[in-house]
N, C-alpha and C positions, 0 to 999 in steps of 0.2 A: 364651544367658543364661537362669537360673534366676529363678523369683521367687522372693525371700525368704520369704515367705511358707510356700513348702514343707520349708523349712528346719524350721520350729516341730515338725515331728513329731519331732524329733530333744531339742526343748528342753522343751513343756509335758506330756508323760507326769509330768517330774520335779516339777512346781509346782503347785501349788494357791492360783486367786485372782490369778495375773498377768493381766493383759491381754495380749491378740496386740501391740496397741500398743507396750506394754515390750519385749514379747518379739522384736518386728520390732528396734526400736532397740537391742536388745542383741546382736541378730546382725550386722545391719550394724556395731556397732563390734566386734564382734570379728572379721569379716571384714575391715575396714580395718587391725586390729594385724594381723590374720594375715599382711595382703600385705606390709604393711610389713615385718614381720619376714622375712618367707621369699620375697619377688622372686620367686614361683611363678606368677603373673598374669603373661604376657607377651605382647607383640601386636606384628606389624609392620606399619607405618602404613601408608597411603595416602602417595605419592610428596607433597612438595610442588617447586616451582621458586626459584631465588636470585633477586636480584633485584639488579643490578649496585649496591654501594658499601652494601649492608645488610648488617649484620653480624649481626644479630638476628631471630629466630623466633619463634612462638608456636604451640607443639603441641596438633593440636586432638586431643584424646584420644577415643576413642567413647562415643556417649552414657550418661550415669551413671556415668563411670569419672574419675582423673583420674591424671596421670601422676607416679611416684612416681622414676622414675631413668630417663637414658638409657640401654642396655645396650649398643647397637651402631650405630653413622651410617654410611651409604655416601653419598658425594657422586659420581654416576654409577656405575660400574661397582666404582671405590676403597671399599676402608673409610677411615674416618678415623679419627684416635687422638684419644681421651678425654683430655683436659686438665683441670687443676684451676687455679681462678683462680691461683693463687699459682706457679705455670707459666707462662704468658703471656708473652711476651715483652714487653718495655717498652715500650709507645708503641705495640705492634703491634695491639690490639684496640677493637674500639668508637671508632673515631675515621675517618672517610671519609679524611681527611688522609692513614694508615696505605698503604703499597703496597697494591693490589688483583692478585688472584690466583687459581686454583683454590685452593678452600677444604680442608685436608690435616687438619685438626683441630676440633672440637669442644669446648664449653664451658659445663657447666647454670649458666646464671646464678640462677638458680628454677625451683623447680619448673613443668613446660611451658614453660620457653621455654631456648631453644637458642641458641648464641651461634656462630657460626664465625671459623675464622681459617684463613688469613687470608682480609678480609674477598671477597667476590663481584668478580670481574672482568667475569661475564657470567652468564649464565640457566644453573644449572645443576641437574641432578636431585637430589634428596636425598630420601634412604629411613633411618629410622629403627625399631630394635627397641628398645619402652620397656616398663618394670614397672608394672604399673598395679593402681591401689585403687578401691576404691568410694566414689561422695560419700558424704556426710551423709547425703543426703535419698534414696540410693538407693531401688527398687525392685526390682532386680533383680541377682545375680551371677551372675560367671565360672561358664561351666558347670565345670572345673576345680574350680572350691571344690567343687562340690555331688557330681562325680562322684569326688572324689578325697578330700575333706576334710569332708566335711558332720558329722563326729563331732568331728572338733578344731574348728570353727565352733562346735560347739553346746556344747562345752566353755568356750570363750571365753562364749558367753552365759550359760551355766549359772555361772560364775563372778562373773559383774556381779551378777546379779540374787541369788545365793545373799548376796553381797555389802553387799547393801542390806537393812544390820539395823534401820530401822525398820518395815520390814513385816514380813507375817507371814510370808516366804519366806525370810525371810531365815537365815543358817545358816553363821556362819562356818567352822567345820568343812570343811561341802562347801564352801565358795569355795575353799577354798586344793587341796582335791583338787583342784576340776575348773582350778585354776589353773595347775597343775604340769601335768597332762596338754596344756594347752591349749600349753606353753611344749616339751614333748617333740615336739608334732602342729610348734610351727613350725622348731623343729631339724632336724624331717624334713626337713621340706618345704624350707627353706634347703637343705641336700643336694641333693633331689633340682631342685632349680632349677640349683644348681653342675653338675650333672653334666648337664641337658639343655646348659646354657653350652659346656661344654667339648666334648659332641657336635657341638653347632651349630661352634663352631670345626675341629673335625675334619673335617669336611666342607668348607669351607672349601678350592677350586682357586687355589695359586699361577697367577699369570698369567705367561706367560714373557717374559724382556725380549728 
């Protein structure tokens, strides 16, 4: 993890009269749109265990982060397949009632928390790869942003603060450059997440029956 803070070399050369204050809150939310947009922040969790007839999770994301998409669940050695509520089978989720079984699928009910189906028959292992953003009240980011992105970061800030025409920084002109820049930097980066995706899949050993 980087501090934010190192980020500003990037953003107050361009300003005159912001505070580091502004300037911290303007990278963290653009480090937040950036992950949002391009799922290039990704982490695979620490193991948690099921717990016979729970159907429900809560993913604890690593400190300062918070968890934006599931990407990929393994329930023991299996992957599981990603489901959308409106998939689920009738009657088959969130209810104890529900047969119980090895869990074969997954479900974001919200953000950080996980749903399975079907539900736990018994203790079983689950490993999750999820997208992750930074809070609010961040400190710190993805080394990733800083080593890979820390110009489209500070694009995203340079566009907030350019933005805000009642001060004296303010400059609509440059907001809308470094705003177009800031939206090529997350195009990239969606790409190049697609494509770490599909590697990670390719690697990926069928198990023999």
């Amino acid at each position: 993890m980087v501090n934010v803070s190192e980020f500003r070399t990037y953003v107050t050369p361009h300003l005159i009269g912001v505070s580091d204050m502004l300037v911290d809150r303007a990278i963290v939310d653009a480090a937040i749109e950036f992950c949002e947009g391009s799922l290039i922040v990704a982490e695979t969790f620490d193991t948690f265990t099921t717990a016979i007839g729970t159907p429900d999770y809560d993913l604890d994301a690593p400190t300062g982060q918070r968890v934006i998409r599931v990407m990929r669940a393994w329930c023991d050695a299996s992957e599981m397949t990603a489901m959308a509520a409106d998939d689920m089978p009738l009657g088959a989720y969130g209810s104890v009632s529900s047969s119980l079984s090895r869990p074969q699928a997954f479900h974001e009910i919200s953000a950080g928390v996980m749903g399975l189906y079907p539900i736990p028959d018994a203790a079983y292992t689950v490993t999750i790869r999820a997208a992750l953003k930074p809070n609010r009240n961040a400190t710190q980011l993805a080394d990733v942003l800083w080593e890979g992105w820390a110009d489209t970061i500070a694009d995203g800030a340079l566009a907030r603060l350019y933005g805000q025409l009642s001060q004296q920084w303010g400059n609509t002109a440059l907001s809308i450059v470094h705003t177009q820049r800031f939206r090529v930097g997350i195009n990239r980066a969606l790409i190049e997440a697609h494509r770490q995706f599909t590697r990670a899949e390719a690697r990926i050993s069928v198990p023999r029956i």
